[in-house]
N, C-alpha and C positions, 0 to 999 in steps of 0.2 A: 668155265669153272666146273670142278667134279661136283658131284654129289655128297661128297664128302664134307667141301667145303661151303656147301648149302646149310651143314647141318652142326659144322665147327664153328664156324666164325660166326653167329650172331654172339658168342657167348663173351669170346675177347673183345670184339667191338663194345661190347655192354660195359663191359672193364673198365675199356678208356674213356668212355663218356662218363664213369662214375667217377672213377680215380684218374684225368686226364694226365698229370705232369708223376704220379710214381712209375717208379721204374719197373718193379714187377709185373701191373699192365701194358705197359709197352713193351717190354722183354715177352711176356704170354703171347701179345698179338704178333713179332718177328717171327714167335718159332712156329704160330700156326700158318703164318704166309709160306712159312719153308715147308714145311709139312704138305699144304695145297699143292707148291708148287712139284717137289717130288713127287707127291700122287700125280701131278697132269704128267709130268714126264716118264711115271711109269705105264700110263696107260696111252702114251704114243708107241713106249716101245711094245707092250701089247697089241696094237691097233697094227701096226708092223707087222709083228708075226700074223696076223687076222686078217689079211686086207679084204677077205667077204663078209665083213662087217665094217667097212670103209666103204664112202661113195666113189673116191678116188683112195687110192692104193697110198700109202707110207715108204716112201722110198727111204733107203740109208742114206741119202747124200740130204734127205731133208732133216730128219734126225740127227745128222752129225752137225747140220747145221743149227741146231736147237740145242745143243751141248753147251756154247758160249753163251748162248742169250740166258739159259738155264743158270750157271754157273755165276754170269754175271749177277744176276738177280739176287740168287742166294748168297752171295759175297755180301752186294750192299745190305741186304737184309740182316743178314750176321754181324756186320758194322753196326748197322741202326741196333741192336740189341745192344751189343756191347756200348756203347753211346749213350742208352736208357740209363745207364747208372750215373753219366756223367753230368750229360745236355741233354734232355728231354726232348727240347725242341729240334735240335739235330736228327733225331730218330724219327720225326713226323716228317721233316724236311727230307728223311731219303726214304721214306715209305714213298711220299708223295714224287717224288724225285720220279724211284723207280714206274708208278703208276704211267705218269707225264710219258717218259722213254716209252714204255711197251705203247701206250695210246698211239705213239706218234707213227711208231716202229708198225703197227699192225696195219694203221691207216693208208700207209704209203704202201705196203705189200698189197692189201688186198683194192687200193686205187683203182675204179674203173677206165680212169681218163690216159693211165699212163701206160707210155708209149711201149707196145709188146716189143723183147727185143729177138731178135732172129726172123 
């Protein structure tokens, strides 16, 4: 998480624990998750141009691969907003959605036990 969103998100999260089912708190907390997540993807593609500010180097073929997972996220995120005005619950449901995928999706990448391949 940036620094950015250290310093963003206590304030929507506050939102929704006030006003938990309107739709303008949960539409406020979609667009600061998209917001967060643009900032981490612009500071990979920095980190890229930077790699002696990397422990290990940003390659383009891992960036390219961070495009869809990028894309995807903000897709459902953009749904869960749009969604706030409808079904409330729906919009927690793919916040949460999304959280569950990246947890699971990180977990297995950075897996110690799995099997190196080459």
């Amino acid at each position: 998480m940036t620094a950015l969103s250290y310093g963003v998100m206590p304030f929507p999260t506050s939102l929704l624990g006030r006003y938990p089912l309107q739709p303008i708190p949960i539409a406020i907390y979609g667009i600061d998750l998209i917001l967060a997540n643009v900032t981490g993807f612009i500071i990979t593609l920095y980190m890229k141009g930077h790699p002696e500010l990397c422990v290990s180097a940003v390659s383009s073929e891992a960036v390219r691969a961070l495009i869809p997972v990028y894309a995807v996220t903000n897709g459902i995120y953009a749904a869960a907003i749009a969604l706030a005005w409808i079904f409330p619950w729906a919009s927690y449901f793919l916040y949460a959605l999304v959280l569950a995928w990246l947890m699971v999706r990180y977990a297995r990448l950075n897996n110690p036990f799995r099997p190196k391949s080459g």
